[in-house]
N, C-alpha and C positions, 0 to 999 in steps of 0.2 A: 497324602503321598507316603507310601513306608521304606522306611530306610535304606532299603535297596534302590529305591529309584530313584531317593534322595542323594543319595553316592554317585549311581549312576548318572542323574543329571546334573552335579554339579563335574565330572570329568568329563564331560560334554562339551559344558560351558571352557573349563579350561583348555580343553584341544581346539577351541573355535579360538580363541583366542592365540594362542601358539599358529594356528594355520593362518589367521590374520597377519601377525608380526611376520612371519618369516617368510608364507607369500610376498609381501611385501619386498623384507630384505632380499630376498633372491629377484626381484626384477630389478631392484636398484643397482645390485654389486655388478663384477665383471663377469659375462658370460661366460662360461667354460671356467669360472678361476674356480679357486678352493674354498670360499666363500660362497659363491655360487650354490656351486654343487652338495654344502654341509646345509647349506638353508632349505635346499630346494627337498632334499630328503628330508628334513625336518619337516616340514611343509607337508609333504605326503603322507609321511606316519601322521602326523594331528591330523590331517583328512581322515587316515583311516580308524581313526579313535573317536572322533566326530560320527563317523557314518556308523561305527560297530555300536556304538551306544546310543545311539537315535533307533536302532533295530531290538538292542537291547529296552529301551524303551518302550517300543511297541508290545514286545515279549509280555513285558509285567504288565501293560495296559493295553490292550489291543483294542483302542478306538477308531472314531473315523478320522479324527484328526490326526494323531498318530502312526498310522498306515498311510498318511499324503506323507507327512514329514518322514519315515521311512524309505519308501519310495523316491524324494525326495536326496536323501540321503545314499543311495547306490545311483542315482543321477547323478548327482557332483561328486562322489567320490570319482566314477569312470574318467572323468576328463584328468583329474590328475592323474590315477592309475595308468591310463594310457600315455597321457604326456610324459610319465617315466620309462614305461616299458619301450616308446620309439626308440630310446637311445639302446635299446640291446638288438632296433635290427636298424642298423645306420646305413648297411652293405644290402644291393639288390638280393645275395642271394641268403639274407638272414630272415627266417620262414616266423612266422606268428606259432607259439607254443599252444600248451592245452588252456594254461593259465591265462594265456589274450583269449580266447577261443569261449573260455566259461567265463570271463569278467565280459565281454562282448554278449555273452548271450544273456548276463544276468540282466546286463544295462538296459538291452532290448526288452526283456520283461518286465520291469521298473516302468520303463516309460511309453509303454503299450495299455499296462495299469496307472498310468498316470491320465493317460489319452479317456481310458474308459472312465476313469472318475471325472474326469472333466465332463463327457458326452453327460454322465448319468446327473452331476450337479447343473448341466446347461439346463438339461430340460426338467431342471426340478427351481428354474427360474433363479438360481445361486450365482452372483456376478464374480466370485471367486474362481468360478468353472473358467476362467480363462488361464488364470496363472497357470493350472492343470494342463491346460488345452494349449497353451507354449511351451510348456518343458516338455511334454509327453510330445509335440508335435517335432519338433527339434530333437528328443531324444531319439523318436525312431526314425527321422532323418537320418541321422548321424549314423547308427548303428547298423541300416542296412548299408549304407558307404564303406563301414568300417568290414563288414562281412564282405562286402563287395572286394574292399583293398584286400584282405587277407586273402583272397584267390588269385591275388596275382603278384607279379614281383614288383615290389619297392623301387619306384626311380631315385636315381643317384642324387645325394645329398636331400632327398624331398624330406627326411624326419626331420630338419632343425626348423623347415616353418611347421612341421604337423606336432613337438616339442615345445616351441613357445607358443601356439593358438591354443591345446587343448591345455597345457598350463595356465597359462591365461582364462579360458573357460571355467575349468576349479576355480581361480581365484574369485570369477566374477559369484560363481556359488557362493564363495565364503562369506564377500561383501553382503550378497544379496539375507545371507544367514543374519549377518550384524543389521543390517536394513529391518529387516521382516521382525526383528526382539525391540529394535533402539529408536528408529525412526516412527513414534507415534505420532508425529505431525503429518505424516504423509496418508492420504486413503492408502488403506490395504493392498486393493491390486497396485498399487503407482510403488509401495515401498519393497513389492515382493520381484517389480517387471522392470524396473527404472536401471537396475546395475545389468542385463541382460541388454537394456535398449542403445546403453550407452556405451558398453565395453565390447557387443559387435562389431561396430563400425570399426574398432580398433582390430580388434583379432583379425578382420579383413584386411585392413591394411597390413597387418603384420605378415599375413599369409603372402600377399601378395610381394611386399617387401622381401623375405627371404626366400620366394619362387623366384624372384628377379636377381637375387645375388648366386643363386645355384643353377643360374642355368646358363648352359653351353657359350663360350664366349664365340 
């Protein structure tokens, strides 16, 4: 490894670790406080120092395993990038920028090539093709939705559950990052699918939980 990537992967390793902690601290503090909100950007920027040198990485070594974990890497950063951008359209008539528009379409390309390395690892008999074939499945779920939403107008108060679910989504990325390095006890697919299996059932409920507090009395 030469010292550039040696650099680079060790500021990797430390933004994963900052996006653990403070993911963290921002679901514990108080919602909307100022604690909240200094964590939660924190939290964002180490996502996007996480994801820029995971890409950065790929750059100086463009393997096959490198270009998943890049890929990868504009997969979970989208959920937090967007679980911040909701909060600048809170109002029906606050429109989707150019910046949601190219982060949306990058995401969509990320996990379209995630889908196709899946398909191509299935039939090359690789039982890792699945973790592929659930992010990539999931990601271009989401992203035609999210194209879908940006053509229409925003219902009232609907960003605070689409704020904490796709927050919550990043986090589950971050966990599943510390999973996939720390957890060598676990099979491969069970340590990379496990924080995804288990922190849905939650984002669901939380979706549904704050659809139920914002709607019409």
């Amino acid at each position: 490894m030469t010292t550039a990537e040696s650099a680079t992967l060790w500021v990797h390793i430390a933004a994963g670790f900052l996006a653990l902690f403070t993911g963290a601290g921002a679901f514990a503090t108080t919602k909307g406080g100022l604690r909240h909100r200094r964590l939660g950007r924190t939290y964002v920027y180490g996502m996007a120092v996480v994801s820029g040198t995971a890409l950065v990485l790929f750059a100086l070594d463009p393997t096959a395993n490198r270009q998943f974990l890049a890929l990868v890497a504009v997969f979970s950063f989208y959920f937090a990038f967007s679980g911040y951008r909701v909060l600048s359209r809170k109002r029906p008539a606050d429109a989707p920028t150019a910046v949601d528009w190219a982060a949306v379409g990058l995401y969509g390309l990320a996990s379209v090539g995630l889908l196709v390395m899946g398909i191509a690892q299935s039939l090359a008999g690789n039982g890792f093709a699945a973790v592929m074939l659930v992010f990539g499945g999931l990601g271009t779920v989401l992203a035609v939705g999210d194209v879908r939403s940006f053509r229409t107008e925003n219902e009232p108060r609907a960003w605070l559950g689409e704020h904490a679910t796709r927050m919550g989504g990043g986090y589950i990325a971050t966990v599943t990052a510390f999973s996939a390095v720390n957890f060598v006890f676990l099979p491969t697919v069970g340590r990379w699918l496990w924080p995804t299996l288990v922190g849905t059932p939650v984002l669901v409920y939380l979706q549904r939980r704050y659809e139920a507090r914002s709607a019409p009395a």
